[in-house]
VMD Tcl script that builds the backbone (N, CA, C; Angstrom):
set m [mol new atoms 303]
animate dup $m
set s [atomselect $m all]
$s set {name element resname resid chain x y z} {
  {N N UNK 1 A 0.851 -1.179 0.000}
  {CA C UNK 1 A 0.000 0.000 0.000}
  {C C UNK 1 A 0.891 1.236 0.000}
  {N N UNK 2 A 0.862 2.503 -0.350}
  {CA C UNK 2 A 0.659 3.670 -0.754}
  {C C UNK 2 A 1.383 4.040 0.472}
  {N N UNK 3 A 2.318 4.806 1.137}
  {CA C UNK 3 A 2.706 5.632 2.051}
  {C C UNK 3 A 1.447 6.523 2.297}
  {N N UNK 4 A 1.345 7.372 0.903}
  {CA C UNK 4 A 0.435 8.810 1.382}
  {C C UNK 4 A -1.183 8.010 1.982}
  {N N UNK 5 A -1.488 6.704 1.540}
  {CA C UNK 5 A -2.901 6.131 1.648}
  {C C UNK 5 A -2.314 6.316 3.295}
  {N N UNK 6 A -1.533 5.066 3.420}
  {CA C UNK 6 A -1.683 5.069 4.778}
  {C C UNK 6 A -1.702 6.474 5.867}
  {N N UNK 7 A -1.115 7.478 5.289}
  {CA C UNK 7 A -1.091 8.774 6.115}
  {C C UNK 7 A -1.959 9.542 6.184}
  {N N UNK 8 A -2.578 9.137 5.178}
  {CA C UNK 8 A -4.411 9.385 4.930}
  {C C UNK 8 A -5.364 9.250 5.975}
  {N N UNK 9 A -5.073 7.774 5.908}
  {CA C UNK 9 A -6.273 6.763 6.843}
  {C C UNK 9 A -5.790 7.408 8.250}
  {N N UNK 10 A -4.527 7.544 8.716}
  {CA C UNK 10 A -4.322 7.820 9.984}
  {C C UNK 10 A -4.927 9.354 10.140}
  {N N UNK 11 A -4.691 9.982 9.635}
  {CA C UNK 11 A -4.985 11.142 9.207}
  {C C UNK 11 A -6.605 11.393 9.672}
  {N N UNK 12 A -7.159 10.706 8.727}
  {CA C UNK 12 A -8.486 10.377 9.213}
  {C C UNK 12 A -9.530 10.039 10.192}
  {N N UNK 13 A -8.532 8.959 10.902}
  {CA C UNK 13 A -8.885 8.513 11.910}
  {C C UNK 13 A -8.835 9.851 13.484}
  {N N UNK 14 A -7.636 10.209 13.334}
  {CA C UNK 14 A -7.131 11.321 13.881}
  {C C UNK 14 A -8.378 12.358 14.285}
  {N N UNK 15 A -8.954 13.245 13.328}
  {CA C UNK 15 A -9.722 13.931 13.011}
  {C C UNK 15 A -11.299 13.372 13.559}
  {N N UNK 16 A -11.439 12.146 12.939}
  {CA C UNK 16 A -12.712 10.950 13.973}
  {C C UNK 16 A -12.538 11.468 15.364}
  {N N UNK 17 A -11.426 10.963 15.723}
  {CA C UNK 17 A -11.086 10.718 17.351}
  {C C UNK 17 A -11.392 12.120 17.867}
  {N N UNK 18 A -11.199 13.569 17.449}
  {CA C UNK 18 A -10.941 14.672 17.594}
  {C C UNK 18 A -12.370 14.869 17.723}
  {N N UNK 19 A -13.417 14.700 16.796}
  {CA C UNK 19 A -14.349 15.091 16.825}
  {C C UNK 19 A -15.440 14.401 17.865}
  {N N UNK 20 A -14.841 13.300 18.241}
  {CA C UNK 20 A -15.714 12.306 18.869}
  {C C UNK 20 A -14.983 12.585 20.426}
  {N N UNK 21 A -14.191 13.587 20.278}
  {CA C UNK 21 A -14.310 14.107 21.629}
  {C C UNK 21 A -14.781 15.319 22.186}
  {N N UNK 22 A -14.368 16.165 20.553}
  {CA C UNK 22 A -15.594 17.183 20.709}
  {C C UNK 22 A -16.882 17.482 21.188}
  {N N UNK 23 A -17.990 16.161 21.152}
  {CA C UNK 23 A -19.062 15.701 21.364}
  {C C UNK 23 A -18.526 15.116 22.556}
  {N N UNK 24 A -17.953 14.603 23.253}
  {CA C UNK 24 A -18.022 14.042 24.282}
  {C C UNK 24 A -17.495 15.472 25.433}
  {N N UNK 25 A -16.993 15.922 25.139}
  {CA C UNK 25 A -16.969 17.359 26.058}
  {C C UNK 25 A -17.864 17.777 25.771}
  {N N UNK 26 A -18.713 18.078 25.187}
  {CA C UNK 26 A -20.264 18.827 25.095}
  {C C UNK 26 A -19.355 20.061 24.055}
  {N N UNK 27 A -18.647 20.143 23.420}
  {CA C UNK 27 A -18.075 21.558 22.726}
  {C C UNK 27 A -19.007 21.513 21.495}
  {N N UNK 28 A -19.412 20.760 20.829}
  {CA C UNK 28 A -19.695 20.732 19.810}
  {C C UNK 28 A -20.788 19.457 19.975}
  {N N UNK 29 A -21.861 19.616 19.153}
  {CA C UNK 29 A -23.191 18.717 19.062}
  {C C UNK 29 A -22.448 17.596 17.579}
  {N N UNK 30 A -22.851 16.381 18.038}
  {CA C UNK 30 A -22.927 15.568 16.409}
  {C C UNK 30 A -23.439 16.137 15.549}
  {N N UNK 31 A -24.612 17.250 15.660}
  {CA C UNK 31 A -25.586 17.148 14.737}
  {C C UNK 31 A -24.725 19.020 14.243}
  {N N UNK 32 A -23.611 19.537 15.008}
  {CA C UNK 32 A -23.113 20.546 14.443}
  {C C UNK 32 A -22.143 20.179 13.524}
  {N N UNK 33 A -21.222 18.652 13.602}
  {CA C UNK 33 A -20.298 18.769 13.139}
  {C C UNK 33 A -20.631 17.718 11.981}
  {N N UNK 34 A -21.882 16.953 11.792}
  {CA C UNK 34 A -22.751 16.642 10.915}
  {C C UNK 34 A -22.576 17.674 9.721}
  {N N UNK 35 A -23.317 18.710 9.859}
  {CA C UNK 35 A -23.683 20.021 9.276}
  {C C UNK 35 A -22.513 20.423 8.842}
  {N N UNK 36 A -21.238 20.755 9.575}
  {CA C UNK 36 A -20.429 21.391 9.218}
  {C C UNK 36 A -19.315 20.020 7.741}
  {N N UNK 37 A -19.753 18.685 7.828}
  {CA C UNK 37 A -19.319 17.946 7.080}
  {C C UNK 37 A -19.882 17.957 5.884}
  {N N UNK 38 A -21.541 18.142 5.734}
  {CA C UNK 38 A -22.442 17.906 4.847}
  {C C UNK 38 A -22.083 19.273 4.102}
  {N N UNK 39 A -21.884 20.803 4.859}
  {CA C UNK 39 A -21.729 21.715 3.976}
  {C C UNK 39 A -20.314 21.826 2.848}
  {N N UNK 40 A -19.081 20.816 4.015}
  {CA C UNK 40 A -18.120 20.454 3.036}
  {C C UNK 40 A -18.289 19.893 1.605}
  {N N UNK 41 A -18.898 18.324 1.955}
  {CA C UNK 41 A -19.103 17.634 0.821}
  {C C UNK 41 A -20.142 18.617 -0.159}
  {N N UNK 42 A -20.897 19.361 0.117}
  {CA C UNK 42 A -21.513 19.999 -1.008}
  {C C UNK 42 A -20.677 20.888 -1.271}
  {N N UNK 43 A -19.813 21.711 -1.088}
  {CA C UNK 43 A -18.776 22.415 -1.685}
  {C C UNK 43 A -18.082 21.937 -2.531}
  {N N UNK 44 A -17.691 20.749 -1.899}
  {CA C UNK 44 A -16.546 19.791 -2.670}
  {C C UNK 44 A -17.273 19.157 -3.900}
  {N N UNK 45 A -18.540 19.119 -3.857}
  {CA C UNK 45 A -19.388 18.406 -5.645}
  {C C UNK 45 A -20.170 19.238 -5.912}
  {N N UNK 46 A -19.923 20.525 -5.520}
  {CA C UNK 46 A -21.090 21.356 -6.529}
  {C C UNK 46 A -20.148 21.392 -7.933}
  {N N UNK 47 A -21.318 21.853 -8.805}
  {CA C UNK 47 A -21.752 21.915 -10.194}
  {C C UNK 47 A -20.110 22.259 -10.482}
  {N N UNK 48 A -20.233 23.838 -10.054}
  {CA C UNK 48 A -18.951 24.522 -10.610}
  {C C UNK 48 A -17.465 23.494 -9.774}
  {N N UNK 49 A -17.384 23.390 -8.925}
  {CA C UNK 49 A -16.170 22.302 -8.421}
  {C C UNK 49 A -15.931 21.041 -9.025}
  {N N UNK 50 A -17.106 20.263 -9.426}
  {CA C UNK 50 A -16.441 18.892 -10.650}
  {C C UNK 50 A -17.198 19.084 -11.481}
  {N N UNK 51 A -17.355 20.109 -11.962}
  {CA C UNK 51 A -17.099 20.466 -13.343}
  {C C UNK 51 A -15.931 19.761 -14.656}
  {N N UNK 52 A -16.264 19.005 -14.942}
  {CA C UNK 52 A -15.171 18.001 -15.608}
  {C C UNK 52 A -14.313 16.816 -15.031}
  {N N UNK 53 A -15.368 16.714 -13.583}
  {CA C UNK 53 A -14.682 15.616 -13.189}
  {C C UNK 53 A -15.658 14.275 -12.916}
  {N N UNK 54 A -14.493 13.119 -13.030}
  {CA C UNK 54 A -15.283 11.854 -13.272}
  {C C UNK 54 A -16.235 11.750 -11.848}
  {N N UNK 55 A -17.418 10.583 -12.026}
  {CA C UNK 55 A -17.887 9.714 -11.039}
  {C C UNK 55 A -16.492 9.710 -10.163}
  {N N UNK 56 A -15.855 9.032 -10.315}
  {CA C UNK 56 A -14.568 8.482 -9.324}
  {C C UNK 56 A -13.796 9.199 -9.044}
  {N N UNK 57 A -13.904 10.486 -9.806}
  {CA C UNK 57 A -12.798 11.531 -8.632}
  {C C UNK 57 A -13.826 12.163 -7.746}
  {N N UNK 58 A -14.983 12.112 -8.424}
  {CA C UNK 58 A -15.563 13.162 -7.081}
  {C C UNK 58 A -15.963 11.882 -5.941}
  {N N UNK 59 A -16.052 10.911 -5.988}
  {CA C UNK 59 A -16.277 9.557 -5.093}
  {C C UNK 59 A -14.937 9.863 -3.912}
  {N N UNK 60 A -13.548 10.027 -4.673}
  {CA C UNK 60 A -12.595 10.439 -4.242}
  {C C UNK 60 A -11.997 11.321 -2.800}
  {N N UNK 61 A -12.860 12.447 -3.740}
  {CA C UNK 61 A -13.134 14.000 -2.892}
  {C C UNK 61 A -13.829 13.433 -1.354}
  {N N UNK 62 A -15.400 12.639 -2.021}
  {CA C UNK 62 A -16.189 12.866 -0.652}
  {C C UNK 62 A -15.963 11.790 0.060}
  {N N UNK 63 A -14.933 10.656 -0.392}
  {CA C UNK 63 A -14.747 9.684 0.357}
  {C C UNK 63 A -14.047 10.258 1.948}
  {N N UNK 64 A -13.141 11.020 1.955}
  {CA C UNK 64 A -12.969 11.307 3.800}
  {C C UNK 64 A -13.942 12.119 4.087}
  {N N UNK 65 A -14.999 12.942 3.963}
  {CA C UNK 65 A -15.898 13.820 4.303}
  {C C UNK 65 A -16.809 12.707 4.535}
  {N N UNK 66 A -17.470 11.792 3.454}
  {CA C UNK 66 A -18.294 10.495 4.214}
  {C C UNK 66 A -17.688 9.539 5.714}
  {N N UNK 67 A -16.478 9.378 5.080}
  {CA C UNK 67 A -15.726 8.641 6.464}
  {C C UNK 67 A -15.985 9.277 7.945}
  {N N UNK 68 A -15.585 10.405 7.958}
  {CA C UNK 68 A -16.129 11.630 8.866}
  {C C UNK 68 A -17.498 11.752 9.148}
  {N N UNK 69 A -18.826 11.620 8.500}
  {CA C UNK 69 A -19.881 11.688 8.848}
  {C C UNK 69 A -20.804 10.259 9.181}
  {N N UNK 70 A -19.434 9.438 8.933}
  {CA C UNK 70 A -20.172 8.023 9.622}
  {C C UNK 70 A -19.789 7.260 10.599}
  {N N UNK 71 A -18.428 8.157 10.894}
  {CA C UNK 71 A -17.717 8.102 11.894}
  {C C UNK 71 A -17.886 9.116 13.330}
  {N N UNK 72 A -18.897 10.609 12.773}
  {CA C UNK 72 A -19.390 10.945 13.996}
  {C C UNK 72 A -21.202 10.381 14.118}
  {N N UNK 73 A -21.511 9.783 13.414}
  {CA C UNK 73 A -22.770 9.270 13.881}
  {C C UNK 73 A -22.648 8.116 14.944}
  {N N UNK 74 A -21.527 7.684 15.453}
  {CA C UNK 74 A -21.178 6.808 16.479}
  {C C UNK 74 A -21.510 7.351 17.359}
  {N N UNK 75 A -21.985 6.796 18.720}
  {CA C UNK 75 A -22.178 7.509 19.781}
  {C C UNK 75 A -21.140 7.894 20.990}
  {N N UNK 76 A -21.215 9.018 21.259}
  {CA C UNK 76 A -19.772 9.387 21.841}
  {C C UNK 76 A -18.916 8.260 23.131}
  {N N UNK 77 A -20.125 7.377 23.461}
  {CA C UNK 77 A -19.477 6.753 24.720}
  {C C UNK 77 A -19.115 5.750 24.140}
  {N N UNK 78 A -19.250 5.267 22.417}
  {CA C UNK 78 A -18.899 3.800 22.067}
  {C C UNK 78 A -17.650 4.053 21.593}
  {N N UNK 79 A -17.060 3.258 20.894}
  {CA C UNK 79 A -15.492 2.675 20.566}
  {C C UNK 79 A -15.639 3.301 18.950}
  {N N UNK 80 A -15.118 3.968 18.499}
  {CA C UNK 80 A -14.705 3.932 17.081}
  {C C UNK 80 A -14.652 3.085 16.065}
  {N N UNK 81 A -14.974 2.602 15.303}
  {CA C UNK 81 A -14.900 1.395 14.637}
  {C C UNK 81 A -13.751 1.759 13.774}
  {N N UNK 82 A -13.088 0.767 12.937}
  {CA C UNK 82 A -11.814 0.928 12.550}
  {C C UNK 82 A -12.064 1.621 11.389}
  {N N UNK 83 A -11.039 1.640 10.101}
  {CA C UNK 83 A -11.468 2.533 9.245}
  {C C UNK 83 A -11.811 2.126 8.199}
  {N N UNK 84 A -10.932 0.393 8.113}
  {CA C UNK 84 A -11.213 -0.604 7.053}
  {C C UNK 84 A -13.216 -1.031 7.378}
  {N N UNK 85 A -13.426 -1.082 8.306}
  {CA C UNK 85 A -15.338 -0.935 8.316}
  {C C UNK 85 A -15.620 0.532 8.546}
  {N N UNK 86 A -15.360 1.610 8.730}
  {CA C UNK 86 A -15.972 2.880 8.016}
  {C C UNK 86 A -15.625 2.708 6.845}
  {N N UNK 87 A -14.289 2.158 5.880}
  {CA C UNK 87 A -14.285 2.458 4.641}
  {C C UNK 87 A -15.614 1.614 3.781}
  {N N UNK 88 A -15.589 0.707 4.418}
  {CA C UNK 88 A -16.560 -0.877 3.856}
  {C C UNK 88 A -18.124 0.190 3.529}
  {N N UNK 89 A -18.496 0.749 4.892}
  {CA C UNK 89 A -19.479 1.551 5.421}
  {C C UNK 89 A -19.858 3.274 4.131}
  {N N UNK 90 A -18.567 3.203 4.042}
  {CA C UNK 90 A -18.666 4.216 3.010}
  {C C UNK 90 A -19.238 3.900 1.651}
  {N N UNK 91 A -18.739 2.882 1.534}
  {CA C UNK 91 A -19.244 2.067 -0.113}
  {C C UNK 91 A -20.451 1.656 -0.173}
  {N N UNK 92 A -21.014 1.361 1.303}
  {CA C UNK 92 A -22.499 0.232 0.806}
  {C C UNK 92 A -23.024 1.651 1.188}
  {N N UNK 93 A -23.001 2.767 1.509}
  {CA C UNK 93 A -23.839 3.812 1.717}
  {C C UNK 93 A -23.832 4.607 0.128}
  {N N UNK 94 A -23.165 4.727 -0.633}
  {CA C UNK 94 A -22.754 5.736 -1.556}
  {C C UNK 94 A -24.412 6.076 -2.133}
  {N N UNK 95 A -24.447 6.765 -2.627}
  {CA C UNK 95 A -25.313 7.236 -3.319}
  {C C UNK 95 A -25.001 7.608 -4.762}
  {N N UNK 96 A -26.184 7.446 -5.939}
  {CA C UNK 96 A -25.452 8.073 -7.493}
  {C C UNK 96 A -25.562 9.412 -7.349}
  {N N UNK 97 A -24.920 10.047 -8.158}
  {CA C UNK 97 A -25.374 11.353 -8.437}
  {C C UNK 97 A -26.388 11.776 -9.215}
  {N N UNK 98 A -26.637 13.040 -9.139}
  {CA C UNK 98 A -27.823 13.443 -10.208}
  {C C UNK 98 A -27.801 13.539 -11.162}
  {N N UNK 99 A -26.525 14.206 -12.104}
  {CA C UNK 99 A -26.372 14.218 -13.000}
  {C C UNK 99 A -25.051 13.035 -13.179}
  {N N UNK 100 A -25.331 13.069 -14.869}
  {CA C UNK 100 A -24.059 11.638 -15.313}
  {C C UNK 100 A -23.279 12.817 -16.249}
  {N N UNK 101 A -21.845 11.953 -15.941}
  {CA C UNK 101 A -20.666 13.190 -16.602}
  {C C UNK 101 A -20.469 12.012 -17.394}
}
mol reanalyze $m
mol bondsrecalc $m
mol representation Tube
mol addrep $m
């Protein structure tokens, strides 16, 4: 595997852990940092942003922004699940897009 993958995933995980303590100090609600993920991923695939880009790069893009929003729907007192089942979790959730490029 990939150096940068793996620095990715840790990367990722990192940011999970961060947020899932956020919510566990009361600093921040799931349902704020929900919001603040969902407004990402629509930034990251509006019209004008993949504008010429494939299904699979924008899959790409929102793949850590999904990882992140299925990773704070955990509940703050449970265990994290790893990233190889958030990644699994990411795939059987995907959704198509609206339009086909």
């Amino acid at each position: 595997m990939n150096v940068a993958n793996l620095q990715l995933e840790g990367l990722l995980m990192a940011v999970a852990s961060i947020n899932h303590l956020l919510v566990q100090k009361g600093l921040l609600t799931s349902e704020e940092i929900d919001l603040a993920l969902r407004k990402a991923e629509a930034g990251e695939t509006s019209q004008e942003r993949s504008e010429g880009m494939s299904a699979s790069s924008r899959d790409a893009v929102s793949f850590p922004i999904r990882l992140l929003e299925l990773a704070n729907q955990c509940q703050p007192e449970a265990d994290m699940p790893s990233f190889s089942k958030l990644a699994r979790m990411v795939g059987q959730i995907k959704e198509p897009y609206n339009d086909q490029m």
